[in-house]
C-alpha positions in Angstrom: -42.5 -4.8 88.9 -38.8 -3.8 87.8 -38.0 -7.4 87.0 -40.7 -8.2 85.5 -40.3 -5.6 82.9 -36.8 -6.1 82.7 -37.5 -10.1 82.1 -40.3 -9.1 79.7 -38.0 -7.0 77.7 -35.4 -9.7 77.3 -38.1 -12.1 75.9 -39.5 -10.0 73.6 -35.4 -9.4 72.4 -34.9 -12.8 72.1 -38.4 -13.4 70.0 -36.7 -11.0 67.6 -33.5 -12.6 67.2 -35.1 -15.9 67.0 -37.7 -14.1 64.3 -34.2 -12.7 62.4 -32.8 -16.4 62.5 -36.0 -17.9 60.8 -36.2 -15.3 58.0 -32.4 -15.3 57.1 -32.6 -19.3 57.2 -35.7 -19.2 55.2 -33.8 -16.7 52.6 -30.8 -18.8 52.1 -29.7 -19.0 48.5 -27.9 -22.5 47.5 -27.2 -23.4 44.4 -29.3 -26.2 42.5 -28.0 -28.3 39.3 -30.0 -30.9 37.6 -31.1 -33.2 34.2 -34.0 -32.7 32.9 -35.6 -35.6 30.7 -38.3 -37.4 29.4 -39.9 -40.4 29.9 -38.0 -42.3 27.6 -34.8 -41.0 29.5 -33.5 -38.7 26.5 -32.2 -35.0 27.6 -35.1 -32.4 26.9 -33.1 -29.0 25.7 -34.2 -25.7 26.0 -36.7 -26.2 29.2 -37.7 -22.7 30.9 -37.1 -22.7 34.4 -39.1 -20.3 36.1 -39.9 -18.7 39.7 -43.1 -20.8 40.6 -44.1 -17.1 42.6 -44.0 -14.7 39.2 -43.1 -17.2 36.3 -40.0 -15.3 36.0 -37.9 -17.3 33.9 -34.5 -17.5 35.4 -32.4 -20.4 33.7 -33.1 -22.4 30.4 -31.5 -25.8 29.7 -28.7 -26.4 27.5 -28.5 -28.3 25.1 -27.9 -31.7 27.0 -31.0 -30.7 29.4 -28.7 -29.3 31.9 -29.8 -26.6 34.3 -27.7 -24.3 36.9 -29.7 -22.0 39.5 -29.2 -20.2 42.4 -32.6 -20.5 44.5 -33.9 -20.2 47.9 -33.3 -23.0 50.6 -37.0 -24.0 50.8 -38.3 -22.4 47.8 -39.6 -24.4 44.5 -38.9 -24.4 40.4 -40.6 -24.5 38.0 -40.6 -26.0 34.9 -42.0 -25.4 31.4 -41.5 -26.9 27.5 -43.5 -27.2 24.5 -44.7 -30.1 24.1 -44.8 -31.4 27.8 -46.7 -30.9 30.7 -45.4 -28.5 33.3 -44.1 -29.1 36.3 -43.4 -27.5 39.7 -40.9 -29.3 42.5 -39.9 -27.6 45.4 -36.0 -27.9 46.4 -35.9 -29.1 50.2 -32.6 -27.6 50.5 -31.7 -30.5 47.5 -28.9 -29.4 45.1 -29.1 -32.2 42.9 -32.4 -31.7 41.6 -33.2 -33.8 38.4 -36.7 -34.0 36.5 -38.5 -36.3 34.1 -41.1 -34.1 32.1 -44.3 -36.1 30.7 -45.4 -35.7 27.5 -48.2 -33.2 26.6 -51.6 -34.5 26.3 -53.6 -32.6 23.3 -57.0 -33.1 22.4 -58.1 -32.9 18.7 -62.0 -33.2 17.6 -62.4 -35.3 19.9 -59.2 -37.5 19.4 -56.9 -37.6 21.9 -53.3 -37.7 21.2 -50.9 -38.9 24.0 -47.3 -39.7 24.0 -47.2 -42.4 21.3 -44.7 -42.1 18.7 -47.2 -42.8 16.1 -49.9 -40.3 16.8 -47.5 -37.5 16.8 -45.6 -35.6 13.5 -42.3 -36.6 13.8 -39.6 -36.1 11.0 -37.3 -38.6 10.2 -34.3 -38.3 11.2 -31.3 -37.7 8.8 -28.1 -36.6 8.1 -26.5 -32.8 7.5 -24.8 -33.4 4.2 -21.9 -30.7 3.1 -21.4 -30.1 -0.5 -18.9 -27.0 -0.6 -19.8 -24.8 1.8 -23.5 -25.6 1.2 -25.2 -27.5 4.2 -28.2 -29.9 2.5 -31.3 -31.2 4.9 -33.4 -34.0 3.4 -36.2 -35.2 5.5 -39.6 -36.7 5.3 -42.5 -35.6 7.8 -45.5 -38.1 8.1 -48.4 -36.2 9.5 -51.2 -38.7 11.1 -54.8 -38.4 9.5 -56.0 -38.7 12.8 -53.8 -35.0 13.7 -54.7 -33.0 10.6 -57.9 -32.4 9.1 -59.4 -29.6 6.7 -59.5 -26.9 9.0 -56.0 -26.8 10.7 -52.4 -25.5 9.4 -49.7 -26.9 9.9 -46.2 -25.1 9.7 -42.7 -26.9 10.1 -39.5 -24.6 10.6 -36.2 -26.3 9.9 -33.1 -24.9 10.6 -29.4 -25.4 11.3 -28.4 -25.1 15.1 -24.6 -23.8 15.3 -23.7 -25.7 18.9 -19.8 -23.6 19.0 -21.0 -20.1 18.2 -24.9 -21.3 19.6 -26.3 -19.6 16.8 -29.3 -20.6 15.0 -30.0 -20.1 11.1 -33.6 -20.9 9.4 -34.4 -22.7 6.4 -36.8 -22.7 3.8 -40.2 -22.9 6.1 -43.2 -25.6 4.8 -47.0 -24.5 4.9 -49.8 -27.6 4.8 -52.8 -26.5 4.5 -56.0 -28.1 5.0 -57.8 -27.1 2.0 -60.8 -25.7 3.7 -58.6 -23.5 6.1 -57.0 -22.1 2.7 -59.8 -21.1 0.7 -61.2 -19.1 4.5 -57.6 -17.7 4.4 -58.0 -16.4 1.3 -61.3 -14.9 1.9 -60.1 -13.2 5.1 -57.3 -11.6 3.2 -59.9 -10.6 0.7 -57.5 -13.0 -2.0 -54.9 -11.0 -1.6 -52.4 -13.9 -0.5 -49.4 -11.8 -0.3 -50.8 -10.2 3.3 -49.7 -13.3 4.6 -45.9 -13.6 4.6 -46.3 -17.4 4.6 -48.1 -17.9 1.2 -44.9 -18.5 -1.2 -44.2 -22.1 1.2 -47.7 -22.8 1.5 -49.1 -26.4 0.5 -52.6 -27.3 0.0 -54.1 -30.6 1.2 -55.2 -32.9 -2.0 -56.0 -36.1 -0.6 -58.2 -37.5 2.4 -58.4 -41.1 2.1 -55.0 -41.6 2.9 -54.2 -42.7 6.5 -51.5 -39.8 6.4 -49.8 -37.4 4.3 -45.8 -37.5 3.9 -44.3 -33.8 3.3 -40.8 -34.3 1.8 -38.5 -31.9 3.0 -35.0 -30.9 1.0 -33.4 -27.6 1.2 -29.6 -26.1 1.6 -28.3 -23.6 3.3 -25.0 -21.4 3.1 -22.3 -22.1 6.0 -19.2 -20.4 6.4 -17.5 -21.7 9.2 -17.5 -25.7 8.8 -15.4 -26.3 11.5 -17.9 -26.0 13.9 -20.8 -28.7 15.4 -23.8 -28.5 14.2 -27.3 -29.7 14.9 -30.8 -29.9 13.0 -33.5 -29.4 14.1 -37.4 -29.1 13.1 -40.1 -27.2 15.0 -43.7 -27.6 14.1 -47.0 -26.1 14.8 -50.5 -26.5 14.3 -52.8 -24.3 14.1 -56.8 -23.4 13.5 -58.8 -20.2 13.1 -58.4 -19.2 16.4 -55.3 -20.5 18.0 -51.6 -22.2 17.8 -53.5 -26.3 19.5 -50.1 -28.2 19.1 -46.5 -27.3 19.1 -43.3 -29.5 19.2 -39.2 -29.6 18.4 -37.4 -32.1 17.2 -33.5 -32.8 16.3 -33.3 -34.8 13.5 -29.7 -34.8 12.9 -26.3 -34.1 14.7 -22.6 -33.7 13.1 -22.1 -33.3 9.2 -21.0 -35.8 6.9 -18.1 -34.6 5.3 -15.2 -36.9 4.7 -13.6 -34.7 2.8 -12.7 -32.7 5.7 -10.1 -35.3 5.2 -8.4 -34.8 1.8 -4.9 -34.3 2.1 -3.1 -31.5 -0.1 -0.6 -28.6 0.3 -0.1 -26.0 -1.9 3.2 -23.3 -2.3 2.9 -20.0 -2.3 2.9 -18.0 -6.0 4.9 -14.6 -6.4 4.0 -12.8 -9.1 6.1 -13.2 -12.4 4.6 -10.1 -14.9 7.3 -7.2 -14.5 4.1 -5.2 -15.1 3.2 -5.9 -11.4 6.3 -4.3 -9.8 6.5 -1.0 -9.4 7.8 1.6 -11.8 11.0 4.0 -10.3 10.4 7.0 -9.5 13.0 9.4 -9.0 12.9 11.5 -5.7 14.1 15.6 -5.5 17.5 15.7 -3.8 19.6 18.4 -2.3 23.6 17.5 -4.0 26.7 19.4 -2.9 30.1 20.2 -5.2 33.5 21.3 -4.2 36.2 22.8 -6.0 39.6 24.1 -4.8 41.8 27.1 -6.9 45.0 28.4 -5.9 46.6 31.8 -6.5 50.1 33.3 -6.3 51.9 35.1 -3.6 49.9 38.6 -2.6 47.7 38.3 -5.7 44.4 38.2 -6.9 45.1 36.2 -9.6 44.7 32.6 -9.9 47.9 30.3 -10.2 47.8 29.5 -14.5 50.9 27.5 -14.2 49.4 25.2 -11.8 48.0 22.0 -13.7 45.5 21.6 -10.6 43.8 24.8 -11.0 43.0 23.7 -14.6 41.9 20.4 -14.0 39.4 21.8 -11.1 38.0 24.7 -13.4 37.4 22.2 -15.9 35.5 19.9 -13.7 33.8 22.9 -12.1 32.7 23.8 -15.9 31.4 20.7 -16.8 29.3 19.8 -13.6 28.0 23.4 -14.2 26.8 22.5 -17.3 25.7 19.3 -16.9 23.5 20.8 -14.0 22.3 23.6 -16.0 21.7 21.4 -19.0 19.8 18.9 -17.0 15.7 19.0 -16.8 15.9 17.3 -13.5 18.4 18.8 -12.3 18.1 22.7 -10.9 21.3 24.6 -9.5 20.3 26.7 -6.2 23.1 27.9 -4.7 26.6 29.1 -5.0 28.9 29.4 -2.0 32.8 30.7 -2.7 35.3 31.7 0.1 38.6 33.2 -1.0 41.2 32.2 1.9 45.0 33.5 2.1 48.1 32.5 3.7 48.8 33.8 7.0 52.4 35.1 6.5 52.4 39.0 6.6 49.5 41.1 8.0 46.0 40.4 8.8 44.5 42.6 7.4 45.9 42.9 4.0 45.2 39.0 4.1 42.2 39.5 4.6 41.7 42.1 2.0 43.8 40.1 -0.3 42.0 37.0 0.3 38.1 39.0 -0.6 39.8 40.2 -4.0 40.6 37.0 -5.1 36.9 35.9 -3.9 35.4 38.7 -6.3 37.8 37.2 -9.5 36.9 33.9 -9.1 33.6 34.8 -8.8 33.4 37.0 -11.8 35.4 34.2 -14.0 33.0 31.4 -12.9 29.5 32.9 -13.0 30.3 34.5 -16.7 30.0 31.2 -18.2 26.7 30.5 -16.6 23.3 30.8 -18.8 21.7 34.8 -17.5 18.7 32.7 -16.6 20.4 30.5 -14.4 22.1 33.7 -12.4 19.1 35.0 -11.7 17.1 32.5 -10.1 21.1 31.6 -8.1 21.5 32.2 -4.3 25.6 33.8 -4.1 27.6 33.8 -1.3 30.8 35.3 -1.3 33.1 35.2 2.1 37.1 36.3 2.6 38.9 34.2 5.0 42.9 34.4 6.4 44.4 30.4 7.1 45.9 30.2 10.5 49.5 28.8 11.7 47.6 26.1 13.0 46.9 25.0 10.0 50.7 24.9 8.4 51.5 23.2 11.2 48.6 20.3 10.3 50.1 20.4 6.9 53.3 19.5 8.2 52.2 16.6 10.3 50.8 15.3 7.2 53.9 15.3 5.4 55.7 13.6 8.2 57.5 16.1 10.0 56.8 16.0 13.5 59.3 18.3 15.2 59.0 21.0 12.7 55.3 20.9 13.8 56.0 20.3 16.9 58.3 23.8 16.7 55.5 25.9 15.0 53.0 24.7 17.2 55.5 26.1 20.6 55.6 29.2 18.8 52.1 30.0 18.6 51.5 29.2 22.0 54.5 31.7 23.0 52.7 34.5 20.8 49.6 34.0 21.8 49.1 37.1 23.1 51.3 39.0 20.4 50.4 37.2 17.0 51.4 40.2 15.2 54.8 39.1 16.1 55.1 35.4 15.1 55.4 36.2 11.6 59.0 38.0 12.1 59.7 35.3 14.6 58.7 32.7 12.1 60.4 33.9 9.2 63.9 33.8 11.3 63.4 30.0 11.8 65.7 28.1 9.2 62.7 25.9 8.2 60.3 29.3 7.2 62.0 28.7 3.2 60.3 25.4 3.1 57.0 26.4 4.6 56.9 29.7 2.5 57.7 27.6 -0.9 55.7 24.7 -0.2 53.1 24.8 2.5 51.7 29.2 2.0 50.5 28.1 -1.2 48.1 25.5 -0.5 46.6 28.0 1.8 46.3 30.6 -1.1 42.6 29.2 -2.6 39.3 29.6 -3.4 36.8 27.7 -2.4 33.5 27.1 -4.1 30.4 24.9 -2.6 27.5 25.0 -5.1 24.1 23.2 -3.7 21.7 21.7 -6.6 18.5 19.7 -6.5 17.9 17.0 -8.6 15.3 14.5 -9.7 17.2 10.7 -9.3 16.5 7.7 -8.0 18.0 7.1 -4.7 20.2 4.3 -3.8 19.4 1.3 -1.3 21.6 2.7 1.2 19.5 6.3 0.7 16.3 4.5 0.8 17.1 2.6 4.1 18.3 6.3 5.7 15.0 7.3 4.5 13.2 3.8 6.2 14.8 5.3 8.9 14.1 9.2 9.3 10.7 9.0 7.3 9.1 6.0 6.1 6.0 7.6 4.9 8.1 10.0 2.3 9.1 5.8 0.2 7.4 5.5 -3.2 5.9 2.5 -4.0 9.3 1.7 -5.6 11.2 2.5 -2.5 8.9 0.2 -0.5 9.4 -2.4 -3.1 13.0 -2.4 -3.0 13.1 -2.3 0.9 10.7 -5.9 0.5 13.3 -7.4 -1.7 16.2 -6.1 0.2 14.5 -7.6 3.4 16.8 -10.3 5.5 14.2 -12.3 7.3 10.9 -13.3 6.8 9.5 -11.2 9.4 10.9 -8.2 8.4 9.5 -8.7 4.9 6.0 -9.5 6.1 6.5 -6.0 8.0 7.7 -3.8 5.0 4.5 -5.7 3.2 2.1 -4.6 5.9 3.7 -1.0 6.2 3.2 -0.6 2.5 -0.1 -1.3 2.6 -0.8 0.7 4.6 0.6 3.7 2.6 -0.5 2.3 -0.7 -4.1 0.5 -0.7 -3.6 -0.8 -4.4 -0.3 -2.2 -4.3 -0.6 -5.5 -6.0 2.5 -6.8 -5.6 2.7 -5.9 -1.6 -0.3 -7.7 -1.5 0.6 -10.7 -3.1 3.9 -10.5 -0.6 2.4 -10.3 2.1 -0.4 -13.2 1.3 2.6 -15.4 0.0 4.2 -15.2 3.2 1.5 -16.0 5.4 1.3 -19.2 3.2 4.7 -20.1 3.6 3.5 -20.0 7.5 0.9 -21.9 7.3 -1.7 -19.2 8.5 -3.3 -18.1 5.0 -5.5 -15.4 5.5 -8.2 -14.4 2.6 -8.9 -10.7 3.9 -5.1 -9.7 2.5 -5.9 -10.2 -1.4 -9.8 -10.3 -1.4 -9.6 -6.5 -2.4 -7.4 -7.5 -5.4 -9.5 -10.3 -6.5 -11.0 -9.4 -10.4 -10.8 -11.3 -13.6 -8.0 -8.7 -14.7 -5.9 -9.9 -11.5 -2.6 -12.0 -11.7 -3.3 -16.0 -12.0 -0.6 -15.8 -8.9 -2.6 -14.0 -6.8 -6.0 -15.5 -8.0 -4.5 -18.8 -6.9 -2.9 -17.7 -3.6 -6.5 -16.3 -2.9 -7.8 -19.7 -3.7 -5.3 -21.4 -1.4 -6.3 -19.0 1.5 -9.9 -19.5 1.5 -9.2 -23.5 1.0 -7.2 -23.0 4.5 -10.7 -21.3 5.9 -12.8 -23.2 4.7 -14.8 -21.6 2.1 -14.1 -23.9 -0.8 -17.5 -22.2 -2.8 -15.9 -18.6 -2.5 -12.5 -20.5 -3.6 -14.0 -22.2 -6.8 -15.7 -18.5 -7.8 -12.1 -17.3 -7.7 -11.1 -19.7 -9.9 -13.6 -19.1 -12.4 -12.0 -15.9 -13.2 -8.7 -17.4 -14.3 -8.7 -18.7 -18.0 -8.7 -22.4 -18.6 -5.6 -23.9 -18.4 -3.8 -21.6 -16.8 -4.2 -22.6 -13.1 -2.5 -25.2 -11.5 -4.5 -28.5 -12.1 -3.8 -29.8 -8.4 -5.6 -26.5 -7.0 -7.8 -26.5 -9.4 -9.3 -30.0 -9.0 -9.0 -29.6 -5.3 -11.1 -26.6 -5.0 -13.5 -28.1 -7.2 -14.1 -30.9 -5.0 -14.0 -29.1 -2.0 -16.7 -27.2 -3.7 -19.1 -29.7 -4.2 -18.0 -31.5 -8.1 -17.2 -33.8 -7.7 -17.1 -35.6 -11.0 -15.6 -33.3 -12.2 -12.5 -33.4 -10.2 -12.1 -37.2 -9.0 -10.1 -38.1 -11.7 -7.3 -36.0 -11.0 -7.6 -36.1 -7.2 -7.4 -40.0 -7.5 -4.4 -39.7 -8.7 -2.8 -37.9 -6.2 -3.1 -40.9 -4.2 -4.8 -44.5 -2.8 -6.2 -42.9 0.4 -7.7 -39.2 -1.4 -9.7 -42.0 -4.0 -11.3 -43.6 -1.1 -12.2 -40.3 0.7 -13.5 -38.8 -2.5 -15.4 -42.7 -3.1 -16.9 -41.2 0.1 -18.2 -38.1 -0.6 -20.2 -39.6 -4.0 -21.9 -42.3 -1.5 -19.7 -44.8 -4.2 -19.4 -46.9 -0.3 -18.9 -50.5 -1.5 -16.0 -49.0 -4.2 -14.0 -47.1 -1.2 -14.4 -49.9 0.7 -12.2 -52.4 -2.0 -9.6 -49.5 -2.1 -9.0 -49.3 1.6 -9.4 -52.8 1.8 -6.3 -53.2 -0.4 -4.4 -50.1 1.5 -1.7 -50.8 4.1 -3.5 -48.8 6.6 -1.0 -47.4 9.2 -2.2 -44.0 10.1 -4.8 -42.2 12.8 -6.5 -40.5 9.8 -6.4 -43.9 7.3 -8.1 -45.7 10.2 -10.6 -42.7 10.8 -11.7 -43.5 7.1 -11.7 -46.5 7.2 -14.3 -46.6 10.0 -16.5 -44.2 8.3 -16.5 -46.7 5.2 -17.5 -49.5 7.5 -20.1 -48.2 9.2 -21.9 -46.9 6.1 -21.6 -50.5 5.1 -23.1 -51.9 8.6 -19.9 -53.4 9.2 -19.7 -52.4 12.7 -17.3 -54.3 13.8 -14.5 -53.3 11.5 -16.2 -49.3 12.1 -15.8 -49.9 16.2 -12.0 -51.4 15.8 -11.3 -49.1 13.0 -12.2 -45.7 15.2 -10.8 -47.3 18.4 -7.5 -47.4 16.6 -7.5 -44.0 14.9 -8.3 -42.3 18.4 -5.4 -44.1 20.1 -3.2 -43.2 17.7 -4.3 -39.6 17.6 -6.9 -38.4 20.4 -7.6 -35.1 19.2 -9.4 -36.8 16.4 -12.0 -37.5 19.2 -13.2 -33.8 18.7 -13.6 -34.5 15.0 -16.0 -37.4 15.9 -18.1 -35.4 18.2 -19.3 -33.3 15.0 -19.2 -36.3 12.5 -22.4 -37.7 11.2 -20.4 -40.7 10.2 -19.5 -41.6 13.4 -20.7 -40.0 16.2 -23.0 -42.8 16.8 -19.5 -45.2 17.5 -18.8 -43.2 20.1 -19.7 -44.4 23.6 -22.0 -41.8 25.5 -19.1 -40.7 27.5 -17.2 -39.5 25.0 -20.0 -37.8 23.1 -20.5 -35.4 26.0 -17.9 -32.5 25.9 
């Protein structure tokens, strides 16, 4: 009884684990990839692949009918698409999965509509023309009599398909209307058509004898970035009272035609030439200091008339007084004298001495100032005695080392007992020359007066200021530190830094925009604040030149129309006028620039058989002049010269193969290998 139990135990353990086994094998996740297509073996974009269980949508296709899921082992997908049947496939632990979807089958009054191309509303398929920065759509929709009758709507929504960003952007819708589902539309809405928001694109059915109706289709659209790949593509529906009985998409065109995406120009940089652009001076407040240095007799407060050097210093003292006082910019602050005296005898009648002659000087100096001007004066008076140490400085000066030397000994020994190196000092045979020539140029007065004045600061001062405080620069500082700048990135930084200090400072601006040019790397969002019809033609034309480099040649030819005739450069001018679309206007003057900008501007007015002579006659060496030349014979049906022509222009230059990819006027050269990216 003990081992059965035991036994029974262990099989019901191992009917768990085996239980546990089954589940996680039958939850296994792999990964599934796949092509989904039609019939006709083309890639079906934009199919919804959902969980067969919920109809979860978990994956659509891309735009080559791709698909990437993660799924269970044994589980199935499912697949939906307007316009074709569903279809549910279970995975088998497959991870190569492809599928072909069949076409819809759709029943109308008792007509029924399969798969064949001419029971179904198909537009024709076309190009994506670029004139500026405009993107134009021209198509024609047939629409079978035996699809459409009186009572059904029909609605076609074109639009532009952005494959790099995967953006889509609508066009002008169309509205055909059967002319009895009209007039029960308008009774519905009671006549008031604008309730429904389709009523300004709708048109009414005229005619019914006719096997089918043709709706031309032309519209444009505004593209900014035309760099890009694009794709159009028409979706339609049709409609009765009750419901939406027939839907489908079509891409009718991929890649622009645009061979001007080949003209060849370069353009310098303008600076700006009116003086009324720079920026005025402006003179900055700063602190100034003055020195002047009077000398007086021996043990008196008087100053020293026979000396020709106190004259000459009171005098210039006088006249920078003066000239400060007299000065609206200029505003004295401060006044700073120190009477010093000789250090022979005693301290402190030196020092007594030395605050007399402070108080003269004082009194002789400030009398000549204005009343005013004392008043509003900050005065400092000090008294000071010179030291040995000083005489013996003096003496080294003078070149006389070892009676330096000797002083210098002496105060050391007396440290302790100064009171005593005078007497010691005066016993020395060399004390008569000290005492006639060196005492006296201790004797002084000295005056510091501090001022502030408006002036403008000089390039050194203005780099200090760089320095300390860039923020304090005037726009005249910051325009001398751009035109004192020794490389080209430094200038682009002083430009950027002004800027940012100054938000209207034209000539920065224009600076900074020219030196981006100069680089190569144009960029439109530096002027585009500046742009008016009072601007400077320089900085109307380096704005032009920028949004040529970005491609928005219409915003380029508005900035052009602000500048008075004549006055622009001709080359930019005829440039950005083709580039924007007007051509007749400006293939004169492009021609001329030379043999291969003709043929590509041939190009662009469809004038085929015309570019076709010129590069006919051209020695044509180049990736770029072969590229053209391919485009030129395939519009003409020469495909052989187009296929030898591309073939060339690629091995000389691969990357052009990228350029192809999103060419209308080529792609279809391209093997289907080198479509796919």
């Amino acid at each position: 009884m003990k081992i059965n139990l035991k036994r029974g135990r262990l099989i019901g353990v191992l009917f768990v684990a085996m239980m546990l086994v089954g589940m996680d094998a039958f939850a296994q996740r792999i990964r599934v990839q796949g092509h989904i297509t039609n019939p006709q073996g083309k890639s079906v974009p934009n199919v919804n692949v959902l969980n067969p269980v919920n109809d979860e949508r978990i994956e659509m296709s891309d735009e080559d009918g791709r698909y990437s899921v993660l799924v269970e082992k044994n589980g199935s997908l499912k697949f939906t698409c307007v316009g074709y049947e569903d279809k549910t496939v279970k995975v088998a632990g497959k991870q190569i999965l492809d599928v072909v979807l069949k076409d819809a089958v759709i029943e109308l009054d008792e007509v029924t509509i399969t798969s064949k191309v001419k029971d179904k509303v198909i537009p024709e398929p076309t190009d994506i023309e670029i004139k500026g920065n405009y993107f134009h759509l021209k198509t024609r929709v047939p629409v079978p009599k035996e699809m459409f009758n009186s009572h059904r709507r029909l609605v076609l929504q074109p639009s532009i398909y952005d494959v790099t960003l995967k953006k889509r952007l609508l066009m002008r819708p169309v509205v055909f209307d059967g002319g009895t589902y009209n007039t029960t539309q308008k009774r519905m809405y009671d006549y008031d058509l604008d309730k429904d928001p389709l009523h300004e694109y709708i048109q009414v059915k005229t005619t019914s004898s006719r096997k089918r109706d043709i709706i031309a289709y032309h519209d444009s659209i505004y593209i900014e970035y035309l760099q890009h790949d694009y794709r159009a593509d028409v979706h339609l529906a049709m409609e009765n009272y009750r419901n939406i009985i027939y839907r489908d998409s079509f891409s009718i065109a991929r890649g622009t035609v645009n061979p001007l995406r080949f003209l060849e120009y370069k353009f310098s940089a303008f600076n700006l030439t009116d003086e009324k652009y720079l920026p005025k001076p402006v003179m900055q407040l700063r602190d100034t200091k003055g020195e002047v240095n009077l000398t007086f007799l021996v043990g008196k407060a008087d100053l020293d008339d026979k000396n020709p050097h106190n004259q000459l210093e009171l005098n210039r003292l006088n006249e920078e007084l003066r000239a400060i006082e007299t000065n609206p910019d200029a505003s004295l602050k401060s006044f700073h004298i120190t009477g010093v005296a000789s250090p022979d005898g005693s301290y402190e009648r030196n020092l007594q001495l030395a605050q007399l002659r402070t108080n003269k000087a004082l009194e002789r100096i400030l009398s000549q100032l204005d009343p005013e001007t004392r008043k509003l004066l900050e005065v400092k008076a000090d008294a000071a005695v010179a030291s040995w140490k000083e005489v013996a400085e003096l003496l080294k000066k003078d070149a006389k080392p070892e009676i330096a030397k000797e002083v210098e000994d002496l105060i050391k020994q007396y440290e302790s007992v100064p009171y005593r190196l005078n007497n010691v000092l005066k016993s020395k045979p060399f004390y008569k020359e000290i005492s006639a020539t060196y005492l006296p140029k201790l004797r002084k007065v000295q005056y510091t007066y501090g001022y502030s004045i408006f002036r403008l600061l000089t390039d050194d001062e203005i780099r200090g200021l760089y320095n300390t405080n860039p923020k304090e620069l005037t726009r005249f500082e910051y325009y001398r530190m751009i035109t004192m700048a020794k490389t080209p990135d430094e200038r682009e930084k002083y430009c950027r830094e002004a800027l940012e200090l100054y938000d209207n400072f034209t000539y920065a601006a224009n600076e900074l925009a020219v030196s981006n040019i100069q680089k190569d790397a144009p960029d439109s969002r530096i002027l585009e604040p500046f742009v008016s019809k009072s601007a400077p033609v320089e900085l109307l034309s380096n704005q032009a030149i920028a949004l040529l480099h970005e491609g928005k040649y219409t915003k380029a030819d508005s900035v052009l129309t602000l500048v008075p005739e004549g006055v622009v450069s001709e080359d930019l001018q005829a440039i950005v006028q083709a580039l924007a679309g007007y051509y007749k206007d400006a293939f004169e003057k492009v021609a001329a620039t030379s043999p291969f900008n003709e043929v590509v501007m041939l190009l662009a007015m469809k004038r085929n058989e015309e570019a076709w002579e010129k590069i006919s006659a051209m020695n044509v060496t180049t990736a770029r002049e072969y590229y053209v030349k391919a485009i030129v014979a395939n519009r003409l049906e020469k495909v052989g010269d187009a296929i030898m022509s591309i073939e060339k222009a690629l091995e000389l230059d691969p990357s052009l193969l990228e350029t192809a990819r999103v060419d209308g006027d080529i792609i279809d050269l391209l093997p289907e290998e080198q479509k796919l990216k």
